[in-house]
VMD Tcl script that draws the C-alpha trace (Angstrom):
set ca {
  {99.50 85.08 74.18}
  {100.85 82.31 71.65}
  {103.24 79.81 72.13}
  {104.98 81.43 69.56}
  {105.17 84.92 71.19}
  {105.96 82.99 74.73}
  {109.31 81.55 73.08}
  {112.37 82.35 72.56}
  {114.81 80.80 70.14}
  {118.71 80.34 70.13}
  {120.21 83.06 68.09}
  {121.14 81.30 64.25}
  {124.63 82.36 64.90}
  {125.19 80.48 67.95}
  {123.26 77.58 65.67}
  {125.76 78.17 63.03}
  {128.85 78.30 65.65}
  {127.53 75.04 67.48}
  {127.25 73.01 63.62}
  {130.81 74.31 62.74}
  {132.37 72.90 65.97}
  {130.80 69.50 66.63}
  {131.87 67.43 63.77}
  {129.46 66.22 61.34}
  {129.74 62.94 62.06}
  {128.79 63.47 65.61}
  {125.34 62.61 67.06}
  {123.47 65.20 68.13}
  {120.12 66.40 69.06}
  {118.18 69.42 68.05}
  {115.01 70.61 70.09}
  {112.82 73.16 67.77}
  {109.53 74.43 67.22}
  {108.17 73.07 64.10}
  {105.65 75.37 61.70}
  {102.75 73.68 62.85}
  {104.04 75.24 66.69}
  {104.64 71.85 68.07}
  {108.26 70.98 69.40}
  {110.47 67.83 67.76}
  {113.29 66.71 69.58}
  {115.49 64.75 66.84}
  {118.64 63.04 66.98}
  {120.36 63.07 63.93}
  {123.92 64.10 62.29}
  {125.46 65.60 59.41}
  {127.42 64.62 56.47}
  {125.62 61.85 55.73}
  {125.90 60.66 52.22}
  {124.31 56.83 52.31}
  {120.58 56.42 50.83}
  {121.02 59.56 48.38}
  {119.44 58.87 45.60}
  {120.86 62.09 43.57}
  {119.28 65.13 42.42}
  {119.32 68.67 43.55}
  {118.80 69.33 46.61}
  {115.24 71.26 47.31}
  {116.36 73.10 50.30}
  {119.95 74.78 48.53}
  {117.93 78.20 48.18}
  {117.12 78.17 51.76}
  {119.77 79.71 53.53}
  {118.05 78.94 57.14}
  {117.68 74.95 56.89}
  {119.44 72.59 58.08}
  {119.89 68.95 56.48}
  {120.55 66.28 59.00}
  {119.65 62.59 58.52}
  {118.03 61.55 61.11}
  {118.39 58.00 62.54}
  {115.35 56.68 61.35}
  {116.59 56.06 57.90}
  {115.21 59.33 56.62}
  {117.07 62.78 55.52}
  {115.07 65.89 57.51}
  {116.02 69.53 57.79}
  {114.96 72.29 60.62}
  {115.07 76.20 60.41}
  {117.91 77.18 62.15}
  {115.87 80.05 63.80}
  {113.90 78.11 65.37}
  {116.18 75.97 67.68}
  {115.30 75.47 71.56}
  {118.07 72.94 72.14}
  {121.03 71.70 71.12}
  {123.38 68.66 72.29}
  {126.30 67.16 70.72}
  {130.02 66.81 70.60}
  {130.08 67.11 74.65}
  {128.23 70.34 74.54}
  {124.65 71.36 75.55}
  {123.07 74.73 74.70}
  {120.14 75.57 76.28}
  {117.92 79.06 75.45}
  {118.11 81.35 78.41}
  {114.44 80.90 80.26}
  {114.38 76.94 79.26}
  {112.46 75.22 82.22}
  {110.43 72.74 80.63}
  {113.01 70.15 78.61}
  {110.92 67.52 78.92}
  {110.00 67.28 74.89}
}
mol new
graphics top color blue
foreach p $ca { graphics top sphere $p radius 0.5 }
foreach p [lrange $ca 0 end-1] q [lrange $ca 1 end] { graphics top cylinder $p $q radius 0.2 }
display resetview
């Protein structure tokens, strides 16, 4: 069995319902499985406009990302469908069998 069978991820809606609640100017930290299968645990926030450098955005057409700048100095993005973890704005959710947070 793969770790990607063994998982499960938060449903997108609660995602979705967590991002519209904390504010986006909140801290908060996403744990997710990245493509690769590996997990990232990132702190980051939303709404950040600082160090845009203009353009069109290369993730509008993908309905399941996420863009976050994360507090390295550096814009990122994660697939919503893939979220282990979420804390922020007071709140932690957790996926139901989650016994290993130590990422």
């Amino acid at each position: 069995m793969t770790t990607e069978t063994k998982l499960k991820f938060l449903n997108p809606v609660v995602v979705d319902t967590f991002l519209e609640v904390v504010p986006k100017s909140s801290m908060m930290t996403v744990v997710f499985q990245k493509k690769d299968g590996s997990r990232r645990r990132m702190n980051c926030r939303r709404g950040v406009k600082a160090h845009l450098q203009g353009g069109e955005s290369t993730i509008k057409d993908h309905e399941n990302l996420v863009a976050v700048y994360e507090n390295k100095n550096d814009y990122r993005c994660f697939d919503k469908t893939r979220v282990l973890q979420l804390h922020g704005g007071g709140m932690t959710i957790l996926r139901k069998q989650d016994d290993d947070a130590g990422v």
